[in-house]
C-alpha positions in Angstrom: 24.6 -74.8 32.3 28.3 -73.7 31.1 28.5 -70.3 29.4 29.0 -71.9 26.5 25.9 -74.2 25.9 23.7 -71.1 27.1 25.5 -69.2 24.5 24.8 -71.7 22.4 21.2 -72.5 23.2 20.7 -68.7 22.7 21.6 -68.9 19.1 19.8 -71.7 18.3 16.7 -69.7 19.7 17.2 -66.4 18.0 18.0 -69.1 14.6 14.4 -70.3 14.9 12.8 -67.5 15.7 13.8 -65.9 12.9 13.0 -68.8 10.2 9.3 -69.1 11.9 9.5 -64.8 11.6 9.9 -65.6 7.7 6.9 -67.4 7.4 4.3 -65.5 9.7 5.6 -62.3 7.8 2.4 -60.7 5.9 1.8 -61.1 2.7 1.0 -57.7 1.0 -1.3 -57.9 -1.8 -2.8 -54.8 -3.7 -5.4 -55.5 -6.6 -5.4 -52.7 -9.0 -8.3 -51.9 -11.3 -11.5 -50.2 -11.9 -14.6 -50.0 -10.9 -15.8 -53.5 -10.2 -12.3 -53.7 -8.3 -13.5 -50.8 -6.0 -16.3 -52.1 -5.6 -19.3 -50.7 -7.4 -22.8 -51.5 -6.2 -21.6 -53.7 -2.9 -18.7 -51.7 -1.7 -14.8 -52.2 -0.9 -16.2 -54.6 2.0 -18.1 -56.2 -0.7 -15.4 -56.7 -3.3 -13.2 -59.0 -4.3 -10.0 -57.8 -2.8 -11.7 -57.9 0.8 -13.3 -61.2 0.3 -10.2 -62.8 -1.2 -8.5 -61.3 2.0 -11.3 -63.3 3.9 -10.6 -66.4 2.7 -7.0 -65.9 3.0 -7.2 -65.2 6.5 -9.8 -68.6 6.8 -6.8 -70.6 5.2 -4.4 -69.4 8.0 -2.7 -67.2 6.0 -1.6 -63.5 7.6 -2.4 -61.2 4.2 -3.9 -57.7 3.6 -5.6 -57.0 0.4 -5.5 -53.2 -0.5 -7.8 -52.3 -2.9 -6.0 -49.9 -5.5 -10.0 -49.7 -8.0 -10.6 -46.7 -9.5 -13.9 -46.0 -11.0 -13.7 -45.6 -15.1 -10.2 -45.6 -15.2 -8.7 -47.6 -18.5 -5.4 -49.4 -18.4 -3.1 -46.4 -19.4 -4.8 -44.5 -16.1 -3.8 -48.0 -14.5 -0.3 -47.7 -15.9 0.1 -44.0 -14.8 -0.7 -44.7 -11.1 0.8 -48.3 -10.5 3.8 -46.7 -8.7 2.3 -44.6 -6.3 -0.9 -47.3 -5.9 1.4 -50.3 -5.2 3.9 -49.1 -2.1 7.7 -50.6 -0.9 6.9 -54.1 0.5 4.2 -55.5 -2.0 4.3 -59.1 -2.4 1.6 -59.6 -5.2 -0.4 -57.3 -7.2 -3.4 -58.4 -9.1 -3.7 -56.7 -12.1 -7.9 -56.5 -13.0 -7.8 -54.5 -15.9 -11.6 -54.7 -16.7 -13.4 -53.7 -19.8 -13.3 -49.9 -19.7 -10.7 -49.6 -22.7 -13.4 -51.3 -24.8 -16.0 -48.7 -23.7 -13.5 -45.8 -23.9 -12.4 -46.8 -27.7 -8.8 -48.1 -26.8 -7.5 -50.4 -29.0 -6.4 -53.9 -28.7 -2.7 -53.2 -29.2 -2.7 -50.6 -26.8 -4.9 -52.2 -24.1 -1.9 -55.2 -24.2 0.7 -52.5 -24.4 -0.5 -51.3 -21.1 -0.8 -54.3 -19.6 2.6 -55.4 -20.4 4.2 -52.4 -19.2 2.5 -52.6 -15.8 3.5 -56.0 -15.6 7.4 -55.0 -16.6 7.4 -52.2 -13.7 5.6 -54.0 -11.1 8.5 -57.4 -11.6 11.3 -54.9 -12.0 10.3 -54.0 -7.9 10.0 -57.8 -7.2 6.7 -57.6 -7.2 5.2 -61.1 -8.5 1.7 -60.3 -10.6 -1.5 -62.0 -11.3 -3.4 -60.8 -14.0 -6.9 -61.5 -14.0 -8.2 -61.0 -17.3 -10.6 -63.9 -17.8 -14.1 -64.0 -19.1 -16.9 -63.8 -16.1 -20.1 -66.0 -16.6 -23.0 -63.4 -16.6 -25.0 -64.5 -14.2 -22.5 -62.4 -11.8 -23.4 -59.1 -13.4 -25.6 -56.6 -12.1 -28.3 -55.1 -14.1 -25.8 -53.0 -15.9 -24.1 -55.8 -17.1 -20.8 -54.1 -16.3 -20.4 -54.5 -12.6 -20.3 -57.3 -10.7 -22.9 -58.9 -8.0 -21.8 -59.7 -4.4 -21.7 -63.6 -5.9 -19.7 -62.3 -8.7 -17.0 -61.0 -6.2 -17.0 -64.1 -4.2 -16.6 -66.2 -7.4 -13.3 -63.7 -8.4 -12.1 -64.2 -4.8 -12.5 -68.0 -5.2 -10.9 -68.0 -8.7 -7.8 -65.7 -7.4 -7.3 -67.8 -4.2 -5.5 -70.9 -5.6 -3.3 -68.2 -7.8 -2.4 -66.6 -4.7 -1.5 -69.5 -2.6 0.5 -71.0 -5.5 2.3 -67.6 -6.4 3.5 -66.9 -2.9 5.0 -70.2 -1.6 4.6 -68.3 2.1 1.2 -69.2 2.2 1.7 -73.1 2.2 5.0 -74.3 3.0 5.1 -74.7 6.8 8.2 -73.8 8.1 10.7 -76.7 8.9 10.4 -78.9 12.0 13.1 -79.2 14.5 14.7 -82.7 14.4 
């Protein structure tokens, strides 16, 4: 082989090494909330940011899901931590905001105002977001009927999987076949 072609055959390696290097990066994920993020009553094993990192990994997909829950913290204790909860090199934060502002007398306007201004910081870093927000059948509440069951955090996981896969494009475009 001349100098050239092994010159040339060395570039073409490095080239594909680094588009497939583009799709096995990580995906870095941290779900912020409260309690039922963290885990309350089955544990950060237990909750839904390990089990959605589960089923990620089941799908092929190379993520980590930090779990950023604090117990009884509202949405302006959300907003005040979102920097130093959600590090350099985040992909996607899901935003669980719960229902501790209701319990904690925080208004409407305020609860949204919060919201909105985590969402602003977090996409002014490039960070895409999922808010997850939505309305949770009870039969996935504990006793308490404020924290979730182990089914409950499986059926989140399940519900934020799609959102996940469809947000980062990573997770289902293979990379491009040599011709």
């Amino acid at each position: 082989m001349t100098p050239f072609r092994k010159r040339s055959a060395a570039i073409a390696i490095c080239c594909v090494a680094a588009v497939c290097a583009a799709f096995t990066k990580p995906i870095h994920i941290v779900a912020v909330g409260a309690s039922n993020t963290q885990g309350w009553y089955v544990g950060r094993q237990g909750a839904y940011p390990a089990k959605l990192e589960a089923l990620l990994r089941e799908k092929g997909v190379n993520a980590t899901v930090a779990n950023a829950g604090v117990p009884f913290d509202t949405t302006a204790g959300m907003l005040k931590r979102i920097d130093s909860d959600v590090p350099k090199g985040t992909d996607i934060v899901i935003l669980q905001p719960g229902g501790n502002d209701r319990r904690f007398l925080v208004t409407k306007e305020q609860r949204a105002a919060n919201i909105a201004a985590m969402e602003r910081r977090l996409r002014d870093r490039a960070i895409k977001v999922i808010l997850y927000d939505e309305e949770i059948p009870p039969q996935y509440y504990a006793f308490d009927l404020i924290h979730l069951t182990a089914a409950g955090h499986a059926f989140i996981a399940s519900q934020l999987l799609p959102r996940v896969l469809e947000i980062d494009r990573r997770a289902t475009v293979p990379p491009p076949r040599a011709r």
